[in-house]
C-alpha positions in Angstrom: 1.1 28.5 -0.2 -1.8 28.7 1.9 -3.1 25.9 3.9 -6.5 25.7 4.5 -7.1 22.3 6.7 -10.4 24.2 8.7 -12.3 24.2 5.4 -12.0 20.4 4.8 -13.7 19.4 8.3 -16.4 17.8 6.5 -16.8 15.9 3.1 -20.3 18.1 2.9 -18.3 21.1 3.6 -15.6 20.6 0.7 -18.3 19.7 -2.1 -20.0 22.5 -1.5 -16.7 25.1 -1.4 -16.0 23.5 -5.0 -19.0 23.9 -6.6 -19.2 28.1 -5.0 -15.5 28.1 -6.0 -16.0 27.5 -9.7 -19.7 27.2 -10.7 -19.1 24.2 -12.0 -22.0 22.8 -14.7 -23.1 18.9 -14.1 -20.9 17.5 -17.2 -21.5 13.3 -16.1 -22.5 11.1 -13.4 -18.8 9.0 -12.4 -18.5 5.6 -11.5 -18.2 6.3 -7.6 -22.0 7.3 -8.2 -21.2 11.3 -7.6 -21.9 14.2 -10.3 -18.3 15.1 -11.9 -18.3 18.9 -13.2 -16.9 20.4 -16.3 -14.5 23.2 -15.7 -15.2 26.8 -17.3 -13.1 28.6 -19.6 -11.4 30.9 -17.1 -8.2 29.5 -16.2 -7.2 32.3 -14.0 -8.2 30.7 -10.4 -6.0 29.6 -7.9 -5.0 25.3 -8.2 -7.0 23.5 -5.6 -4.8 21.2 -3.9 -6.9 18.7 -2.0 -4.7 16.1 0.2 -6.1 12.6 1.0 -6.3 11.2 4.6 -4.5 8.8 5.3 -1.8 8.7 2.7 1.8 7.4 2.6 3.9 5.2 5.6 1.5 2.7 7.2 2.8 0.8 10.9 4.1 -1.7 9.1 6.5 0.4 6.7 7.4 2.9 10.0 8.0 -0.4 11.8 10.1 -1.4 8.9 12.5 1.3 7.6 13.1 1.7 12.0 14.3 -1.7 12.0 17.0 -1.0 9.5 17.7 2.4 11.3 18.1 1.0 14.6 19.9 -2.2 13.7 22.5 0.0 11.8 22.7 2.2 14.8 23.3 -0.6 17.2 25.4 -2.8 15.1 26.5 -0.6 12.5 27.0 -0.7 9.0 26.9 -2.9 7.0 23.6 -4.9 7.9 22.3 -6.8 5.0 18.3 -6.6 3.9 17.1 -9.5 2.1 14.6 -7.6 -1.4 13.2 -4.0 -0.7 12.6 -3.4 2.6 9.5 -1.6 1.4 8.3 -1.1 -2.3 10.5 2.3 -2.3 13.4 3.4 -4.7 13.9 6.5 -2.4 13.5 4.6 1.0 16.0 1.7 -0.3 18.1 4.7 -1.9 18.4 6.9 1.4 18.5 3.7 3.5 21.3 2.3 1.2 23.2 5.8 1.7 23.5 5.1 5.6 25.2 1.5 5.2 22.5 -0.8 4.4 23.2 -3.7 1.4 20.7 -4.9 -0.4 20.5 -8.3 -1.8 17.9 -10.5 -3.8 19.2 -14.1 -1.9 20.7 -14.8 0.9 23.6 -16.6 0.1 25.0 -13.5 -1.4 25.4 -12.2 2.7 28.9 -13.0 4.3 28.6 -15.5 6.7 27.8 -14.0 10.2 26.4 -10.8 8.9 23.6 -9.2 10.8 20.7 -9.6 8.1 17.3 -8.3 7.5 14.2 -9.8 6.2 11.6 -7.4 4.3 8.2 -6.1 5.1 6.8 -8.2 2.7 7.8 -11.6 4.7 10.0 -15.0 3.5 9.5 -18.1 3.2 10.5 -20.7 5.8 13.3 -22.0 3.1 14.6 -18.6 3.6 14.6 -19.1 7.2 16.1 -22.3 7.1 19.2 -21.2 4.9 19.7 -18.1 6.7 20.3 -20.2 9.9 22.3 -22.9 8.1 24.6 -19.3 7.4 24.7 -18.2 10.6 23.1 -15.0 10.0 21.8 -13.3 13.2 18.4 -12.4 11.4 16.3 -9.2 12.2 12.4 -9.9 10.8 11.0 -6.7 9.9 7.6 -8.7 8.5 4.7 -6.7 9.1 2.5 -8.0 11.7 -0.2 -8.3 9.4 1.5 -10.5 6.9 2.8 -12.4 9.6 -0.8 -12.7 10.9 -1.7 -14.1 7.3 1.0 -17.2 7.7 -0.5 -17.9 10.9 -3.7 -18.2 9.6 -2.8 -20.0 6.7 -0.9 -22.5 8.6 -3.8 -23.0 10.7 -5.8 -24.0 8.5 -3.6 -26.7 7.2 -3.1 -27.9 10.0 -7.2 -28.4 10.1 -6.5 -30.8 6.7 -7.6 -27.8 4.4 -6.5 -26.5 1.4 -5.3 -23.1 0.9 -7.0 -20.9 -1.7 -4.7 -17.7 -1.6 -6.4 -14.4 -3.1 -3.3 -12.6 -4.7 -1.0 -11.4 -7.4 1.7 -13.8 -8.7 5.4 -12.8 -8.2 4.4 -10.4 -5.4 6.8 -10.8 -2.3 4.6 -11.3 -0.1 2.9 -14.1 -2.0 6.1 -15.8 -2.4 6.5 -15.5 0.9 3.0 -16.8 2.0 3.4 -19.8 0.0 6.6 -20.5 1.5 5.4 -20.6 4.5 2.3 -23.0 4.6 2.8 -26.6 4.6 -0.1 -28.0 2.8 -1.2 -27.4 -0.9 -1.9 -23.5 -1.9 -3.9 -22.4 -4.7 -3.2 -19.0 -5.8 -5.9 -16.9 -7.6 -6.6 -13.2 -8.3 -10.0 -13.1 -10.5 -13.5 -14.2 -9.9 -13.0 -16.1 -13.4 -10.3 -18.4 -12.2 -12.8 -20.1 -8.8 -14.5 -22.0 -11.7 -11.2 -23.6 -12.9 -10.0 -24.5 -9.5 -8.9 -28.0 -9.0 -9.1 -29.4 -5.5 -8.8 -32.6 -3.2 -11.8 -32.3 -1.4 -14.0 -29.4 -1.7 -15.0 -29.3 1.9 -12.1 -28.8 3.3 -10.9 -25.8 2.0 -9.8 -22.0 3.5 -8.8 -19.0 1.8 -6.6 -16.4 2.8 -5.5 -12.8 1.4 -2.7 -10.7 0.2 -2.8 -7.9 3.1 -2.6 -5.1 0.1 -5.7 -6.2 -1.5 -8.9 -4.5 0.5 -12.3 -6.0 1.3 -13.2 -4.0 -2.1 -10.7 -5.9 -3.9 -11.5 -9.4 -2.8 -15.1 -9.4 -2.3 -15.9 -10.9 -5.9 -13.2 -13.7 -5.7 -14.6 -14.2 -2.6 -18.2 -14.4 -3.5 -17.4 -16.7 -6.3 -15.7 -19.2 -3.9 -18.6 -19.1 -1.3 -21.3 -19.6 -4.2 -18.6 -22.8 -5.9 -17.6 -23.8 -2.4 -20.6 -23.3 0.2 -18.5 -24.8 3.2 -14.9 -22.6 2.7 -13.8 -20.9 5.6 -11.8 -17.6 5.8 -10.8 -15.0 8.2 -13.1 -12.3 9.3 -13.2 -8.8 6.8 -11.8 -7.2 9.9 -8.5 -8.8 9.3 -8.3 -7.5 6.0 -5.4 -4.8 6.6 -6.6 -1.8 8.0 -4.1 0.3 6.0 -5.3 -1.0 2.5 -8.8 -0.2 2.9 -8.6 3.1 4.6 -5.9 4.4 1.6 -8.1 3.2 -0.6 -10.9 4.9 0.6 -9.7 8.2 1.1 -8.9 7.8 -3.3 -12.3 7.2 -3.8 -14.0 9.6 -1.6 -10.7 12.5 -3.2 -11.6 11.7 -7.3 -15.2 12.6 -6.1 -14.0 16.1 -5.8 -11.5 16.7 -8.0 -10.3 17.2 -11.7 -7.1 15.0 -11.6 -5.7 12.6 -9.3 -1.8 12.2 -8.7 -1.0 9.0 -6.5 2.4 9.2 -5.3 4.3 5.7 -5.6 6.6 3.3 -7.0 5.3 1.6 -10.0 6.2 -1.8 -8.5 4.0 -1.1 -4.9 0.7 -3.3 -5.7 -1.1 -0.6 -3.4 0.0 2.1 -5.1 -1.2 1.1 -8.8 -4.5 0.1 -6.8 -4.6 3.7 -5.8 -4.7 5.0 -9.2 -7.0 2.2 -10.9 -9.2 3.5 -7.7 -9.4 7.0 -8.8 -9.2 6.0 -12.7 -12.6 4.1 -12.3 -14.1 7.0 -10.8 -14.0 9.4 -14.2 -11.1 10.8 -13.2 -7.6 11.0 -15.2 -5.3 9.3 -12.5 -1.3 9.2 -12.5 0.9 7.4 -10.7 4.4 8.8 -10.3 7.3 8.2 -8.2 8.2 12.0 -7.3 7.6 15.0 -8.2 10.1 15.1 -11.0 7.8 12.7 -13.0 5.0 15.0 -12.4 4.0 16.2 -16.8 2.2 19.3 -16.1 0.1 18.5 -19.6 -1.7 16.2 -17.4 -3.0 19.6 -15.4 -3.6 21.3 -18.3 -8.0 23.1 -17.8 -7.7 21.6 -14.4 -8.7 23.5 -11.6 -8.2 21.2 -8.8 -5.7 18.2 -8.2 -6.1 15.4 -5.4 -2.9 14.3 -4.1 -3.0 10.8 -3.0 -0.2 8.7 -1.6 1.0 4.7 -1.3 1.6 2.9 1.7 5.3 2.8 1.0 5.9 6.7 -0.1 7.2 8.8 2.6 5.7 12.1 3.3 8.9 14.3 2.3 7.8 12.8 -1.5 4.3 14.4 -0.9 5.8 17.6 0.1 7.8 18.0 -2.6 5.2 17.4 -5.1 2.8 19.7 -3.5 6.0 22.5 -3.7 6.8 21.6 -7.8 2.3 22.5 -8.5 3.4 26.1 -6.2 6.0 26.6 -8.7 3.9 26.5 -11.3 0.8 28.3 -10.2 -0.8 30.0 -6.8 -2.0 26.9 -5.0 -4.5 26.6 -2.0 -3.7 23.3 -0.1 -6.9 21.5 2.3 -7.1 17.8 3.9 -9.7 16.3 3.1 -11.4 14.9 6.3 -10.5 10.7 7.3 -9.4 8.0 9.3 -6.4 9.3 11.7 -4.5 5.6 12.1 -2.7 5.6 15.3 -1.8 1.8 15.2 2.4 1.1 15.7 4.0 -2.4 15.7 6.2 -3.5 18.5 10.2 -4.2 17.4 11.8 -6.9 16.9 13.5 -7.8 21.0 16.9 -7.4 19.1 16.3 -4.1 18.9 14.0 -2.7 22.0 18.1 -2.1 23.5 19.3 0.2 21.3 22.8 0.3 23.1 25.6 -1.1 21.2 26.2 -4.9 20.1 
């Protein structure tokens, strides 16, 4: 396998390889606005392998699957973790493996147990039941859904009502709800601002789901603003950074490629955004959870694959995957060029001493 990460400095660069590569033929203009080719007959070329950037673990995951690490290194196994700690069957699986339990409510941990709340944040019931257990609790909440509570309970605080932008029976928008006092209003479409119901319609706020990208959002958003002139809502910058920059890599990969592979489990809300992402730009998209779920009819006249990943898959998956298309043909592997995220999340201060309980 031959890795070719000096080719893919530029996005300029990488077009033009592709179209020297296979004189490709203009077949249709895609919905991301770019000129998708149609391959020629000659199936004898090497598989392009083009990686996105960034793919996979965001800080908040890292932050998260370290918490479990380190708490079952300093008060060893077993330590309790309250859902998923991320939206990963081989995470949980490996995690599991090392002494971690995994429960769906917290009155199935013994009392006392050293216990775990997920990435995706609980509500302040949660909270208040853990304590009434005596569980010494770890929060491995990302920062940025943390950040999303705070916000949302400032706002009520101000006398507003919450509209929250997300999808029902996601964790983290049980866990939002949960957390803010005053009334919420959950919605996910620009169709559903026109049936809101509210007290007093200027005093309201909205808030987001931190997997949903400025891209998602902006239309529900619009449609409030044009319903609602006087709602306030946090600043695009606080959308999380993780989100959008995945999402843009998708885009800017289906541009250049024949099929897109996102690699993720199908109950990550990221991930599944990934492939509608790619999907909307002309391109056949699949999400799959390893590289054992990879159907090599879906690669079938293709002479380049885009390897894309959510923020809950681990690398090692992408590996793996990129090792199962080597199997099956001579592959050329290059990055395409992105956003390098060097952000980390402090720990928990249970766990900044890693010596023994």
């Amino acid at each position: 396998m031959r890795h070719s990460a000096d080719r893919a400095r530029t996005a300029a660069p990488l077009r033009a390889v592709r179209e020297l590569w296979q004189g490709y033929a203009v077949d249709y203009i895609s919905q991301c606005g770019t000129a998708r080719r149609a391959r020629p007959a000659d199936e004898g070329k090497m598989m392009r392998v083009v990686l996105a950037q960034p793919r996979g673990f965001c800080a908040g995951v890292e932050r998260a699957i370290e918490i479990v690490e380190r708490a079952l290194e300093k008060y060893g196994p077993p330590i309790y973790v309250r859902h998923e700690i991320v939206h990963n069957r081989h995470v949980v699986e490996r995690l599991r493996a090392k002494g971690a339990q995994f429960v769906d409510e917290i009155d199935e941990v013994p009392p006392g147990s050293v216990t775990i709340f997920s990435a995706h944040g609980v509500a302040s019931e949660i909270e208040r039941r853990a304590g009434e257990r005596g569980l010494p609790v770890i929060d491995a909440t990302c920062p940025l859904v943390s950040k999303v509570h705070i916000e949302g309970q400032r706002y009520a605080n101000q006398d507003r009502e919450i509209v929250l932008i997300g999808h029902a029976g996601h964790p983290e928008i049980e866990g939002t709800m949960g957390r803010i006092t005053g009334r919420v209003h959950l919605i996910s479409r620009p169709e559903e601002v026109a049936s809101l119901q509210v007290g007093n319609p200027e005093k309201l706020a909205f808030i987001t789901q931190t997997t949903l990208s400025v891209d998602d959002t902006r239309a529900v958003i619009e449609a409030l603003k044009e319903r609602f002139p006087t709602i306030v809502g946090p600043d695009t910058k606080d959308i999380c950074y993780a989100t959008q920059n995945r999402q843009r890599a998708a885009r800017e990969l289906a541009k250049i490629v024949d099929v897109v592979l996102v690699v993720g489990a199908p109950n990550s809300s990221n991930s599944n955004r990934l492939r509608e992402i790619a999907a909307e730009c002309g391109v056949p998209s699949y999400l799959i959870e390893d590289a054992k779920a990879l159907d090599p009819a879906w690669l079938r006249g293709a002479g380049s694959v885009g390897i894309t990943a959510g923020a809950s898959a681990p690398d090692a998956l992408v590996e793996e995957l990129i090792a199962r298309l080597h199997e099956m043909t001579d592959t050329e592997v290059e990055i395409l060029p992105g956003v390098t995220e060097n952000v980390r999340f402090r720990m928990p201060t249970q766990l900044t001493d890693r010596s023994p309980a």
